[in-house]
N, C-alpha and C positions, 0 to 999 in steps of 0.2 A: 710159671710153675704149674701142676697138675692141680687143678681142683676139681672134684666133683660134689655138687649144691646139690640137698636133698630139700626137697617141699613136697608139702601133701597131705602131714597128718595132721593128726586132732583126735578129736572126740568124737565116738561114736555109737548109737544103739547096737545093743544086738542084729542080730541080720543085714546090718547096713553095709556102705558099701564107700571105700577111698580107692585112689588114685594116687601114688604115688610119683612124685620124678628124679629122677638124677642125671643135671644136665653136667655135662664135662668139657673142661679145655684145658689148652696146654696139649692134650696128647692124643694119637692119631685112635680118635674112640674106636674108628670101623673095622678097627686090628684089632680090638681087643674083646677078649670074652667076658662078659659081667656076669654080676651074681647079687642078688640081692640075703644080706643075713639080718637077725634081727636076736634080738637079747632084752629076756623079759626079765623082770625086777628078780634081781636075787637068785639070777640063773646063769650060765655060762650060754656062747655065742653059738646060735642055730642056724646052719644054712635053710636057705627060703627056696630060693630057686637060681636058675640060668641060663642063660640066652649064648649060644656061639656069636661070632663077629656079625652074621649075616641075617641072624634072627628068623632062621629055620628050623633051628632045635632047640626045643626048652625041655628042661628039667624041672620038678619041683620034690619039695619033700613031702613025704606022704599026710601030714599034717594038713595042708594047706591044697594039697590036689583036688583039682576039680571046681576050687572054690577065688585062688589065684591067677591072673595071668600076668606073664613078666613078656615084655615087647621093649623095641627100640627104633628108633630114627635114627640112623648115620647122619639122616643131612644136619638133623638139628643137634645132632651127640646128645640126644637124649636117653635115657632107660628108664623105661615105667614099670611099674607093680600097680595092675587093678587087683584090687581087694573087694570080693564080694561074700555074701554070709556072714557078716564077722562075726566072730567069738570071743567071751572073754578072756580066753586062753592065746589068743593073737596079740593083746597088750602087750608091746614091747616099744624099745627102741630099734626102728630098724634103719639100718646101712646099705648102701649100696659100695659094688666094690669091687675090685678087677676079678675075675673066676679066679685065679693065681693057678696052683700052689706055688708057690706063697701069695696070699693077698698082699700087694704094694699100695695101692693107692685105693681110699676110703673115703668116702662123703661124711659128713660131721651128726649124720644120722635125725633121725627125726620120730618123735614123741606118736604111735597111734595109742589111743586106748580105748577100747570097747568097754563100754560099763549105759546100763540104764540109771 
């Protein structure tokens, strides 16, 4: 079956800096376009960013522009999100997750929070 495993967050200072991943199998990763979203406490779902099949084009939202990057591996079907500068407005849980529309298949998301 399709999984994709999110690892990476935690706890962290202001201005600091994570690395996200979301590795996948079950399904043919280097066809699909990901997206990384994230959902802070008591808020509804925010696209973050995303990456086409071949990891030439990225998007982000203007939130996090200039401050995020989202990349991938085919060989290893990985998707990362480096997180740099953080904010404590970046605390969420975030997901990684097919670009869709519709998003099908979701990683079980993972805990960042910025806080000193």
């Amino acid at each position: 079956q399709v999984q994709l495993v999110v690892s990476g967050g935690g706890l962290v200072q202001p201005g600091g800096s994570l690395r996200l991943s979301c590795e996948a199998s079950g399904l043919i990763f280097s066809s699909i376009h990901m997206c990384w979203v994230r959902q802070a406490p008591g808020k509804g779902l925010e696209w973050v960013s995303a990456v086409n099949t071949g990891g030439s084009s990225t998007s982000y939202a203007d939130s996090v522009k200039g401050r995020f990057t989202i990349s991938r591996d085919n060989v290893k079907n990985t998707l990362y999100l480096q997180m740099n500068s953080l904010k404590p407005e970046d605390t969420a849980v975030y997901y990684c997750a097919d670009a869709g529309p519709p998003h099908v298949y979701w990683g079980q998301g993972t805990q960042v929070t910025v806080s000193s």
